[in-house]
C-alpha positions as CSV (number, residue, x, y, z in Angstrom):
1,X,100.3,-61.8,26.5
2,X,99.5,-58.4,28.4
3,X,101.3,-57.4,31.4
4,X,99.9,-57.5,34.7
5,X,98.0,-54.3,35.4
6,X,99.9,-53.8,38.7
7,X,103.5,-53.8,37.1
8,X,102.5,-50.1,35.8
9,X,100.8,-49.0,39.6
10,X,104.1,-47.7,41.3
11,X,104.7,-45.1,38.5
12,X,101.2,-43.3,39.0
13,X,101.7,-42.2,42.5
14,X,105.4,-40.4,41.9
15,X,103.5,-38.7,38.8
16,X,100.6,-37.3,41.0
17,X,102.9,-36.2,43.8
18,X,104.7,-34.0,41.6
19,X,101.7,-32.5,39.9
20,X,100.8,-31.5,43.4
21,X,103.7,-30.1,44.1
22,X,103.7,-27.9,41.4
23,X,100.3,-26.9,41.9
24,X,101.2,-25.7,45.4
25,X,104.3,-23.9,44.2
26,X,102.3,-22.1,41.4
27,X,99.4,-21.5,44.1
28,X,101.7,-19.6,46.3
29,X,103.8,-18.0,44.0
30,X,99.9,-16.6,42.5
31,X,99.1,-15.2,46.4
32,X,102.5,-13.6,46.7
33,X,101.6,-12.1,43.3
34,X,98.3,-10.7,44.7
35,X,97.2,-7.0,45.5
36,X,96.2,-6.6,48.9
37,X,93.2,-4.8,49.9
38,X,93.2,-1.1,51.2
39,X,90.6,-1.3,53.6
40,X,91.8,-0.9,57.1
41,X,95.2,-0.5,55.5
42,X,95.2,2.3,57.1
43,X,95.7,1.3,60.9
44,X,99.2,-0.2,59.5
45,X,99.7,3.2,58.4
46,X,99.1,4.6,62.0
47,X,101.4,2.3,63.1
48,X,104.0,3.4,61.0
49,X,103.8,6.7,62.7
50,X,104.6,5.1,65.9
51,X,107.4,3.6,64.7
52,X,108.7,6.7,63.3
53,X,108.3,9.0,66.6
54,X,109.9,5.7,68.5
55,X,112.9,5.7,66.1
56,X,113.5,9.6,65.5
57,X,112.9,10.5,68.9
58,X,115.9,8.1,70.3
59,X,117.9,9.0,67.4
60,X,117.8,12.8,68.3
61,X,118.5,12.0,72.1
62,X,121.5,10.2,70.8
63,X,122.9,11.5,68.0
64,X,121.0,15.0,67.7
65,X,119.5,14.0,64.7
66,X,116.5,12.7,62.7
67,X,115.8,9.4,60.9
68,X,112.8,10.2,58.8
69,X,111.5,14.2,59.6
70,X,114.3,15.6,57.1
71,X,113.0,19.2,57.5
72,X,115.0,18.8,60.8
73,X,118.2,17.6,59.7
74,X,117.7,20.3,56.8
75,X,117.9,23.1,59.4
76,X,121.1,21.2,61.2
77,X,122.8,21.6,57.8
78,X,122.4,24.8,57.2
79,X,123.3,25.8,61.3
80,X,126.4,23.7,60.2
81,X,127.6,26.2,57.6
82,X,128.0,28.9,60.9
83,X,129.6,25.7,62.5
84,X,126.8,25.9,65.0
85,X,125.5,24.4,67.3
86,X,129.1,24.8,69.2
87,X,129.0,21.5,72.0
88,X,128.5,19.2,68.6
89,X,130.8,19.4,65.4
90,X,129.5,16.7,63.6
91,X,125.6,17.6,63.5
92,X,125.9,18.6,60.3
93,X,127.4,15.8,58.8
94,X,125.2,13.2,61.0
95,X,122.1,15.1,59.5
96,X,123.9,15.2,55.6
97,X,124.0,11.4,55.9
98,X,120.5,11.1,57.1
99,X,119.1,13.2,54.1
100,X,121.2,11.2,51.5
101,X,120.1,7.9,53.1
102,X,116.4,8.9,53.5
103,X,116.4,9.8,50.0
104,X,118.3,7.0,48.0
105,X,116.3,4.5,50.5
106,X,113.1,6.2,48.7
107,X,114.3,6.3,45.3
108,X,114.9,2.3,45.8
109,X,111.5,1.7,47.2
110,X,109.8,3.2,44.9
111,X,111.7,1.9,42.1
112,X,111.9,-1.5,43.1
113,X,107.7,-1.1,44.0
114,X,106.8,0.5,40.7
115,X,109.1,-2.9,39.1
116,X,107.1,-5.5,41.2
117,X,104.0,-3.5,41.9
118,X,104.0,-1.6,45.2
119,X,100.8,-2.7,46.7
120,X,101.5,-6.6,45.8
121,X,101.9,-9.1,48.8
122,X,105.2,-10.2,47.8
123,X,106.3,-6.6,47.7
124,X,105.0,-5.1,50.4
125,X,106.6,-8.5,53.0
126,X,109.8,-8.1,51.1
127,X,109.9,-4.5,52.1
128,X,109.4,-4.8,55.8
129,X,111.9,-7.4,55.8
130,X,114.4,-5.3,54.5
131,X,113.6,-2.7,56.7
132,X,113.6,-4.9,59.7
133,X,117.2,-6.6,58.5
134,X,118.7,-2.8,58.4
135,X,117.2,-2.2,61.6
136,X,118.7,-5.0,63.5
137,X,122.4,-4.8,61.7
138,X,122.2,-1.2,63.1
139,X,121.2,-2.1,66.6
140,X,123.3,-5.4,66.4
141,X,126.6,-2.6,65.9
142,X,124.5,-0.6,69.4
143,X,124.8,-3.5,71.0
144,X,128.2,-4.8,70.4
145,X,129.8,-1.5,71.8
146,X,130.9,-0.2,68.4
147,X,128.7,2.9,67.9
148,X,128.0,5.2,70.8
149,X,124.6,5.2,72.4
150,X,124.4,9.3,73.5
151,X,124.9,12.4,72.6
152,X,127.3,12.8,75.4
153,X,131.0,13.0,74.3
154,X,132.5,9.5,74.5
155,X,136.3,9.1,73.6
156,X,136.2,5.3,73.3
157,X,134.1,5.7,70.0
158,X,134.7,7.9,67.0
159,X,132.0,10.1,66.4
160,X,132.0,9.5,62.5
161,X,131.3,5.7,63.5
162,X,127.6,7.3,64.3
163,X,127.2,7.8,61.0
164,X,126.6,3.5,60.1
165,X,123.7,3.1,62.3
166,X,122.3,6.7,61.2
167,X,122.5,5.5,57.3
168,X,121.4,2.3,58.0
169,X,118.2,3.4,60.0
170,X,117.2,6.7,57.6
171,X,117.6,4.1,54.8
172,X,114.6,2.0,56.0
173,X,112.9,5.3,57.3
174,X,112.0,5.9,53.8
175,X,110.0,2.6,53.6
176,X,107.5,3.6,55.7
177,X,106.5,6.6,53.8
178,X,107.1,4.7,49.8
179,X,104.4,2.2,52.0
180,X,102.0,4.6,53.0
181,X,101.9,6.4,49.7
182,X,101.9,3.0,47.5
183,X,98.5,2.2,49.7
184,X,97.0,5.6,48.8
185,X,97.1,7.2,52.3
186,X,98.7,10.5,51.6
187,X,97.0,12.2,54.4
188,X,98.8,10.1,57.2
189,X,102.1,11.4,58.8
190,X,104.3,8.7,58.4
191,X,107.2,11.1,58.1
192,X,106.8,14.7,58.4
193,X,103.7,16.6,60.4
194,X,103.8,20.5,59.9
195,X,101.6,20.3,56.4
196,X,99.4,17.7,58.4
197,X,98.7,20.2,61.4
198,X,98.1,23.0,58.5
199,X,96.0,20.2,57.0
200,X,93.6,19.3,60.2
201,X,93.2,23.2,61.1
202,X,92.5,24.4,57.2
203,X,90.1,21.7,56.8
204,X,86.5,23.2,56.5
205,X,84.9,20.2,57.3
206,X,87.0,19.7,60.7
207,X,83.5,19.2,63.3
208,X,82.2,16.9,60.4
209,X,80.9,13.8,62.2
210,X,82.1,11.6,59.3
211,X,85.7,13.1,58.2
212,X,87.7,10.1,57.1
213,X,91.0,11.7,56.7
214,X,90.6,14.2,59.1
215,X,90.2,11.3,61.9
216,X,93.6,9.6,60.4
217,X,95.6,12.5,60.3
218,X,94.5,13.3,63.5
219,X,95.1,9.3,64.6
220,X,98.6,9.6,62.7
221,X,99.6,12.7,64.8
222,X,98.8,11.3,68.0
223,X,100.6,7.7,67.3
224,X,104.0,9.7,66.5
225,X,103.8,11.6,69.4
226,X,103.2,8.2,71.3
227,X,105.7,6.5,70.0
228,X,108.1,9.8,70.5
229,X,107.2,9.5,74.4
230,X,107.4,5.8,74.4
231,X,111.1,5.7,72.9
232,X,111.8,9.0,75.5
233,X,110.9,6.2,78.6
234,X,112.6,3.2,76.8
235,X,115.9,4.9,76.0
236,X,115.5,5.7,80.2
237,X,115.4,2.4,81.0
238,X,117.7,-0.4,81.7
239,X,117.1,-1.7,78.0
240,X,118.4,2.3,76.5
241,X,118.3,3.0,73.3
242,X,118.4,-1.0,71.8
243,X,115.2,-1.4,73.2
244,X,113.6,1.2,70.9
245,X,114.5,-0.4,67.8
246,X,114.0,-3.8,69.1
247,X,110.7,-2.8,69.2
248,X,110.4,-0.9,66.2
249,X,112.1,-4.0,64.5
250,X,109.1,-6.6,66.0
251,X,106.4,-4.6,64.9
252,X,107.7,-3.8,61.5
253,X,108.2,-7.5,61.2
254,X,104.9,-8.4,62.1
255,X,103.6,-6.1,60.2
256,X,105.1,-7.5,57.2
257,X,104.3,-11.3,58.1
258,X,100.6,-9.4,58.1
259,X,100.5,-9.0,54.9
260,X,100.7,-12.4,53.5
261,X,97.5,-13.2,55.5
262,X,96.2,-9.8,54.5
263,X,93.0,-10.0,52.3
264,X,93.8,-9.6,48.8
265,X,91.7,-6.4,47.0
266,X,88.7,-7.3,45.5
267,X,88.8,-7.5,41.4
């Protein structure tokens, strides 16, 4: 004699359930795996070069040196070998740490983005949260009262103590740029602007009406040097310098939340 058909019933649901929950696990782990679409890429790019004149131009009000514009610090080093300038001893080394930082942070970008594949969704989020984690363990150490926040001479905080938030911050500098260049913007400033000004005045096509990347350089420019006066006025304020990477920290976090929702590229 057959069993009732209802002794078999409470097995089907727990069989579909898990099904579907594999299907949603596979369906996001496909999106994360996706490669987003370039177009309008390039305003996150602009934005970048905000960020960048925001963080380099607190960094140089406090520690007289840069976090991404290496041709800077390059010049610092070499002044440091005629132990000049005189009123800061340390420049030298501040800007030596900055170089090494900026540049291992790029060789782990890229590597690391050429692994996953640098313009996937999961890649490009993962980046920009490490960037925004470095960022806030560097203001966190601001904030605490460990790491002076001038330029001014301060006895209650070695000067080599500097040097953690400086690492730190050049570190995820170097993101920005591995970014931009992943994307296929190479014209935008994200880090360094002296070939870009060469770039916008050499360009025989500069009064064209329709000039792509003469309008983005020129857009890049501008955002850095907004960003530059923005973190001048922030670092003014009550707030000082944690407020400037507090910012920069928000927006490179929402830009990396962005790109999950970003629209994947087109196959």
């Amino acid at each position: 004699m057959s069993e009732p058909s209802h002794a078999k019933s409470p097995g089907l649901p727990v069989v579909e359930s898990s099904s579907t929950e594999k299907s949603r696990v596979f369906s996001k782990e496909r999106r994360l795996l996706q490669t987003v679409d370039s177009n309008y890429a390039d305003i996150i790019c602009i934005i970048l070069c905000f960020v960048t004149g925001l963080c380099d131009s607190s960094a140089f009000n406090a520690w007289s040196c840069f976090l991404a514009m290496q041709t800077g610090n390059t010049v610092v080093l070499g002044l440091g070998a005629a132990n000049l300038p005189k009123d800061d001893h340390w420049s030298w080394l501040k800007s030596l740490v900055s170089i090494s930082s900026f540049v291992t942070g790029s060789f782990v970008f890229s590597r690391v983005g050429h692994l996953l594949g640098p313009t996937r969704r999961g890649t490009l989020f993962a980046s920009f949260m490490v960037q925004v984690i470095l960022i806030v363990i560097a203001v966190s150490l601001l904030q605490a009262g460990l790491i002076s926040k001038s330029d001014v001479s301060d006895h209650q905080h070695h000067p080599l103590l500097d040097l953690i938030p400086i690492g730190l911050l050049a570190f995820q500098s170097s993101g920005s740029i591995n970014s931009t260049r992943s994307l296929g913007f190479n014209e935008i400033p994200s880090v360094v602007i002296t070939s870009v000004y060469f770039d916008i005045a050499s360009d025989k096509n500069i009064l064209a009406v329709q000039n792509v990347k003469r309008n983005r350089r020129v857009a890049g420019v501008v955002a850095l040097l907004i960003g530059a006066i923005v973190g001048g006025w922030l670092n003014r304020s009550a707030g000082g310098i944690a407020s400037t990477f507090w910012l920069a920290a928000g927006i490179k976090f929402l830009i990396g939340v962005g790109w999950l929702v970003w629209l994947p590229k087109k196959v």
